[in-house]
C-alpha positions in Angstrom: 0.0 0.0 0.0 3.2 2.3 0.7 4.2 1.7 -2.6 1.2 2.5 -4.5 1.5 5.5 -2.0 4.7 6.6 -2.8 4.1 6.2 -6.6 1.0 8.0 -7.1 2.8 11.0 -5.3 5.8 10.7 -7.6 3.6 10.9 -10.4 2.0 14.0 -9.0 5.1 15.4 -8.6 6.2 14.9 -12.2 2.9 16.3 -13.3 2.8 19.5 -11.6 6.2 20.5 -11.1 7.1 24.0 -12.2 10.2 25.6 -14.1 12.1 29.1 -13.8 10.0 31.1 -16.3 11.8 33.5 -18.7 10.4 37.6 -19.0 8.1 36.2 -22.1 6.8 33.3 -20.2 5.9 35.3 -17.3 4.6 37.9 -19.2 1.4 35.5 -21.1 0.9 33.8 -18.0 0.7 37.1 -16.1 -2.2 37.8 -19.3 -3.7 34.7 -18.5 -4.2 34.9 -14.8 -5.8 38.1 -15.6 -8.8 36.2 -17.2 -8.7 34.2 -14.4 -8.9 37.0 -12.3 -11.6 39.0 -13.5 -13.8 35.1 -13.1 -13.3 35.6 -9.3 -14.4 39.6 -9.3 -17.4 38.8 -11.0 -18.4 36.3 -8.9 -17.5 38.8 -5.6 -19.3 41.1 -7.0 -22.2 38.7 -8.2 -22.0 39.9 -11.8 -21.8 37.9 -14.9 -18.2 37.2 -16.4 -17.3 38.1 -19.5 -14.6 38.0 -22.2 -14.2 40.7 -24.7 -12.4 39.6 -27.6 -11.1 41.5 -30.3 -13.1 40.9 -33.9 -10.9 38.5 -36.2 -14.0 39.7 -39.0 -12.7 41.2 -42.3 -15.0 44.4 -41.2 -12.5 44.9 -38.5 -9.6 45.0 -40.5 -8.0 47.9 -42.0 -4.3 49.1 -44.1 -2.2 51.2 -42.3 -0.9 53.1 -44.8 2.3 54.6 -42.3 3.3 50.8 -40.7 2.7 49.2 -44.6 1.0 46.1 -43.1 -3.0 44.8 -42.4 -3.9 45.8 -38.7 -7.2 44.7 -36.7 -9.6 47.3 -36.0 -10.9 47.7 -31.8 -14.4 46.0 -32.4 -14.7 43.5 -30.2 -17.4 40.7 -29.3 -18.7 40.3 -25.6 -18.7 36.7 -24.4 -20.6 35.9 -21.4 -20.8 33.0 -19.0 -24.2 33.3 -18.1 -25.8 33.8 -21.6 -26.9 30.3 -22.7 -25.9 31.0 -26.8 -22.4 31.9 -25.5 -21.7 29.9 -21.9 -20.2 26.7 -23.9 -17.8 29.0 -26.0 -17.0 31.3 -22.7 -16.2 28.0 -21.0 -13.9 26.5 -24.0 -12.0 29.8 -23.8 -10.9 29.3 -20.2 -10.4 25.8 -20.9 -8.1 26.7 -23.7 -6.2 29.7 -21.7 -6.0 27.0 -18.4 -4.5 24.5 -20.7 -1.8 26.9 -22.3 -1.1 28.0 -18.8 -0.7 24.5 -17.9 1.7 24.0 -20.5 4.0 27.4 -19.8 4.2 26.4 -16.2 5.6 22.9 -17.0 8.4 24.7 -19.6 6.5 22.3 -22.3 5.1 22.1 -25.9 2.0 20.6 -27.4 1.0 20.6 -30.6 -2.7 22.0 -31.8 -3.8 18.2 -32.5 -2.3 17.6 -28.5 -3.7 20.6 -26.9 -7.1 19.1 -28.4 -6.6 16.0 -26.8 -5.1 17.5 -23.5 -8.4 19.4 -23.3 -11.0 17.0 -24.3 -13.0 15.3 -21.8 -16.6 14.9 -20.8 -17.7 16.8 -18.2 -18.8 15.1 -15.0 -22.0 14.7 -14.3 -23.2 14.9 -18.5 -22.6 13.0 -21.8 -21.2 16.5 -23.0 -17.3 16.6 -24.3 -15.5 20.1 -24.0 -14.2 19.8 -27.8 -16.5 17.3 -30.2 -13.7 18.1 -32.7 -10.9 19.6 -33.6 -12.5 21.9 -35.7 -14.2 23.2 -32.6 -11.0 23.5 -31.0 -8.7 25.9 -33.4 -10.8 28.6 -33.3 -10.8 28.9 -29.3 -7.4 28.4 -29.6 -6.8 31.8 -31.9 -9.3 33.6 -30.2 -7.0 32.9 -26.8 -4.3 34.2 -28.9 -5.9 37.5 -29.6 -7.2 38.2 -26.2 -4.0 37.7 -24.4 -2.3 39.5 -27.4 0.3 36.6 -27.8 1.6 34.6 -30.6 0.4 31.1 -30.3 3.9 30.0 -29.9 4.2 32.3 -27.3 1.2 30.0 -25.3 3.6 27.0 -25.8 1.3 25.6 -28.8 2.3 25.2 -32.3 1.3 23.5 -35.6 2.5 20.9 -38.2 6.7 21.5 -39.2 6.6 23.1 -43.3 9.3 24.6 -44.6 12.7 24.4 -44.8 16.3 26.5 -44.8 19.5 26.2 -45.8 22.4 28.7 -46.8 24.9 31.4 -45.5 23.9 30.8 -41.2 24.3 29.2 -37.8 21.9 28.7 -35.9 21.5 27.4 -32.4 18.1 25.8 -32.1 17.5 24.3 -28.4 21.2 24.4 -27.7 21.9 22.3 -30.8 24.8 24.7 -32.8 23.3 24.1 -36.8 25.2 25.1 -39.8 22.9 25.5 -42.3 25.5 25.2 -45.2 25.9 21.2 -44.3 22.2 20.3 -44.1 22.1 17.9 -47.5 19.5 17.6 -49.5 16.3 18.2 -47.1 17.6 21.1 -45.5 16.9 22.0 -41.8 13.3 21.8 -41.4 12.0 24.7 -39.9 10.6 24.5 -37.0 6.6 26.5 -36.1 7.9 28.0 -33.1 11.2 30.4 -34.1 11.3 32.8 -30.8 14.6 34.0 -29.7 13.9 31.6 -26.7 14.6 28.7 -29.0 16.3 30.1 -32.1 19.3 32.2 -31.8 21.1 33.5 -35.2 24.6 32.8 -34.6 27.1 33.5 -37.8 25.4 34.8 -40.6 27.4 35.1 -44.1 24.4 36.0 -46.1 23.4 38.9 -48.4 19.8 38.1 -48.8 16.8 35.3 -48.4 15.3 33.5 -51.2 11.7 32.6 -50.4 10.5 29.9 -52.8 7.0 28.8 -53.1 7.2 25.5 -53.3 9.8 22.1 -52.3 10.4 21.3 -56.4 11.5 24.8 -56.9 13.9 25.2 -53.9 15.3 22.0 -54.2 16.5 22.9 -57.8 18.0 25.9 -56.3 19.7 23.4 -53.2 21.2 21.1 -55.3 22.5 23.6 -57.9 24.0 25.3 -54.9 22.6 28.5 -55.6 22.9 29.7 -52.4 26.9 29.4 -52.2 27.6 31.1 -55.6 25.2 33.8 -54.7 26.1 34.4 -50.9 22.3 33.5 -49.4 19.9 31.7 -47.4 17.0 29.9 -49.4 13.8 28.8 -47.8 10.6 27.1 -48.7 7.0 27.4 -47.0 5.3 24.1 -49.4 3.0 27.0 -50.8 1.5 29.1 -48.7 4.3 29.5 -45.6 3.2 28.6 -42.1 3.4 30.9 -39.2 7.1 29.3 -38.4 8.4 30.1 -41.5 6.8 33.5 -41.8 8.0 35.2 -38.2 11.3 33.2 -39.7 11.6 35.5 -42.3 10.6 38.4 -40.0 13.5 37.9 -37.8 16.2 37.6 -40.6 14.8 41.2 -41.9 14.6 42.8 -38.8 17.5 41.1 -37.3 20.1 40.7 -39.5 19.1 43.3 -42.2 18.4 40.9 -44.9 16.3 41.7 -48.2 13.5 39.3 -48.7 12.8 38.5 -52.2 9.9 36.0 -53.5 10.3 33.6 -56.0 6.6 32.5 -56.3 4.2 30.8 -58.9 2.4 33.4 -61.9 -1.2 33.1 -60.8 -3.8 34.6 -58.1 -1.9 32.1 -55.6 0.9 33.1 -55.6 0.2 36.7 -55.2 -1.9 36.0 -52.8 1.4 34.1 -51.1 3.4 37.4 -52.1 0.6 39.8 -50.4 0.3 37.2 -47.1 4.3 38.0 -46.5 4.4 41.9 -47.2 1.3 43.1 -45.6 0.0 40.3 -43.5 -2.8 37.7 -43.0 -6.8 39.1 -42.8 -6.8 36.3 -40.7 -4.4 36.9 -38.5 -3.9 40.6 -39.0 -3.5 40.5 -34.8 0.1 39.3 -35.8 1.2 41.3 -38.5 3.2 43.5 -36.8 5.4 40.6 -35.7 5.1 38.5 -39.4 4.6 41.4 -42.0 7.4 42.2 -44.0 6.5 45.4 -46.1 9.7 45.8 -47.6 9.7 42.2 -49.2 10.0 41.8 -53.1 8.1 40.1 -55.4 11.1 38.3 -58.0 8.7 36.7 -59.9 7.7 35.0 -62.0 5.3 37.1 -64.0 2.7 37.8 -66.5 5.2 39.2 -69.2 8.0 36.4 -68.8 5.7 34.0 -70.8 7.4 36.5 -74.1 10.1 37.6 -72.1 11.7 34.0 -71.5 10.2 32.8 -75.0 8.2 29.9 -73.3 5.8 27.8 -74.8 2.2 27.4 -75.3 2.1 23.9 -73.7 3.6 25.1 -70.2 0.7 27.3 -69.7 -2.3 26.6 -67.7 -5.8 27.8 -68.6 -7.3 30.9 -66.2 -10.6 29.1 -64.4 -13.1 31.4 -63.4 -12.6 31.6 -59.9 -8.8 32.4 -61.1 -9.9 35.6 -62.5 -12.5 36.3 -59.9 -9.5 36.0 -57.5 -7.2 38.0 -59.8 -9.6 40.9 -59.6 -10.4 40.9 -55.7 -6.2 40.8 -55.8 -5.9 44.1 -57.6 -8.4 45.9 -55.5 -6.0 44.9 -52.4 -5.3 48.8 -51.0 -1.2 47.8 -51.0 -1.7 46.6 -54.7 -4.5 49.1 -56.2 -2.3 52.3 -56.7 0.6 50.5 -58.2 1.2 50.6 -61.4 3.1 48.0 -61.7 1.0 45.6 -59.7 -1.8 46.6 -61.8 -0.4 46.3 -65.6 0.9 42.7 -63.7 -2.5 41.1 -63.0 -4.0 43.2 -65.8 -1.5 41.0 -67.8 -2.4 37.7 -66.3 -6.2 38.1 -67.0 -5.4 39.2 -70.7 -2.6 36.3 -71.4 -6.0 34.2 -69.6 -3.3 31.8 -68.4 -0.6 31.3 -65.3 2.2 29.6 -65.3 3.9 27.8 -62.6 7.6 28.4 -61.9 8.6 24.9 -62.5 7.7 26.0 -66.5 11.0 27.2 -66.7 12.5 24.0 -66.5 11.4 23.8 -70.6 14.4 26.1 -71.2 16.4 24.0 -69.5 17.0 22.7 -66.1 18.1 24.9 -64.2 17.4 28.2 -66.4 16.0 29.3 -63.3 19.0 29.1 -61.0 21.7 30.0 -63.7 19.7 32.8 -65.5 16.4 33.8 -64.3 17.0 34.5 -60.8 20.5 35.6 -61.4 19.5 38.2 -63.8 16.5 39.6 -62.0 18.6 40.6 -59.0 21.6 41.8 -60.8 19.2 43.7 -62.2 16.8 45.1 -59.5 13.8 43.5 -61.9 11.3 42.7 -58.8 7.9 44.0 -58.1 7.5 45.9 -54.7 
């Protein structure tokens, strides 16, 4: 009996054991013993509690034209405990925020597919679960990130590893010294959470990054060594770049001074991608000011390169509908609609009524892209701002 004793209170004491928290860490948990907090007032003072949680609505999102980059607007949506339509969100948000907290405390990481699991439970006493999905569940979770006014990394959460690096820099990542100049074939795969708690930029030989769109592309670029000829780091985001690989590229602007350029497909897609890394997310315009990168350049490929690079008819693929619909929402973007040069771009696109991926320069030969297109482009400041 002494045993089981002793063994149940070792495995308490693994569970709720708590480690030296840095300034950030103490910072969101200070946020999120505030929502606590204002729970135990309201109930003092016999009121109803309530969360007020800024709008992620596309009404509540506005350009600022000084910073360069999408902000969120101050309207905000009242969430109450004690209204019947909103008691089961209220409660989900706490349950999220308590979780998060959990994890901070412990100096762990979950990821969103874990904090799900971590949360989800029926309650006592019902046949009701916390989280019936996980699609239930993300939404909480960003709505937690806004109301504390904290990355999701910063709440010890993060999402599914896309992307990867390689080129002129060490890195320490954990303690781990990388060179990312003898990563191989793959890379170093970077990682969703890319704070300075975990990522520190060590030696860094580079003139610029290389954001490509997609694995094919930079892999082309890797193996043809692009990076060492040219002095650089290349990355990847496998399309449209996760949040790792965006606050990434935020630090190596910010931090070390480097120019961002995008090498990204010829359609609505990849502007889109292009538009995401300048001005920000409309989804996640809370975090643009910490993912934004208004002074990145678009390096193509584009509209008039189908001429310009004498490509063929059979590398082009047909505009769709929703391609053009897309293409016009695009050019009424406020960053993009007094450009000229955006606008004769996409104006382009919709009259050539085709897109072309970046892989089509591969017709010219295999790696036109690395030994002339990209080469040529910067030596000549050709990009699209």
């Amino acid at each position: 009996m002494a045993k089981k004793k002793r063994k149940a209170n070792q495995e308490e004491q693994v569970t709720t054991t708590a480690v030296a928290l840095d300034e950030r860490d103490q910072r969101t948990l200070e946020r999120i013993q505030a929502l606590a907090d204002h729970v135990i007032q309201a109930a003092k003072a016999r009121k109803d509690p309530y969360i007020d949680i800024p709008a992620r609505t596309l009404s509540n999102v506005y350009f600022n034209k000084k910073k360069r980059f999408i902000e969120m607007g101050k309207a905000k949506n009242r969430r109450h405990l004690f209204n019947l339509a909103q008691a089961k969100s209220y409660m989900q948000t706490m349950l999220v925020a308590s979780g998060c907290k959990r994890l901070i405390e412990q100096g762990k990481t979950t990821s969103i597919r874990g904090l799900f699991y971590l949360l989800k439970h029926t309650i006592e006493g019902t046949k009701e679960e916390t989280f019936a999905t996980q699609e239930e569940c993300d939404p909480i979770i960003e709505d937690v990130e806004v109301t504390l006014n904290a990355l999701r990394e910063e709440l010890h959460v993060y999402a599914t590893n896309r992307g990867a690096m390689v080129g002129e820099i060490t890195i320490v990542d954990s303690g781990d010294e990388i060179d990312c100049t003898r990563m191989g074939s793959g890379g170093y795969a970077i990682p969703s959470i890319v704070e300075p708690n975990v990522i520190q930029f060590v030696k860094c030989d580079a003139k610029f990054v290389l954001h490509v769109e997609k694995d094919t592309v930079w892999r082309r670029f890797n193996e043809d060594k692009f990076w060492k000829k040219h002095k650089c780091i290349l990355t990847h985001g496998m399309g449209q770049p996760p949040r790792g690989v965006r606050r990434l590229l935020h630090r190596l602007h910010y931090e070390l001074g480097l120019p961002i350029y995008c090498l990204l497909d010829n359609d609505p897609w990849g502007y889109y991608i292009y538009s995401v890394i300048k001005q920000g997310s409309i989804n996640l315009a809370y975090e643009s000011q910490r993912m934004a990168i208004p002074e990145a350049r678009f390096l193509g490929l584009r509209s008039f390169d189908f001429e310009r690079c004498g490509l063929s008819e059979s590398v082009t693929i047909a505009l769709t509908e929703a391609d053009r619909k897309r293409a016009k929402q695009i050019m009424e973007y406020p960053w993009f609609k007094h450009k000229k040069a955006w606008q004769d771009e996409i104006k382009k696109l919709l009259d050539n009524g085709f897109k072309l991926e970046v892989e089509a320069l591969i017709s010219k030969d295999i790696s036109y892209v690395t030994e002339v297109y990209a080469p040529q482009r910067l030596r000549d400041g050709d990009w699209l701002d």
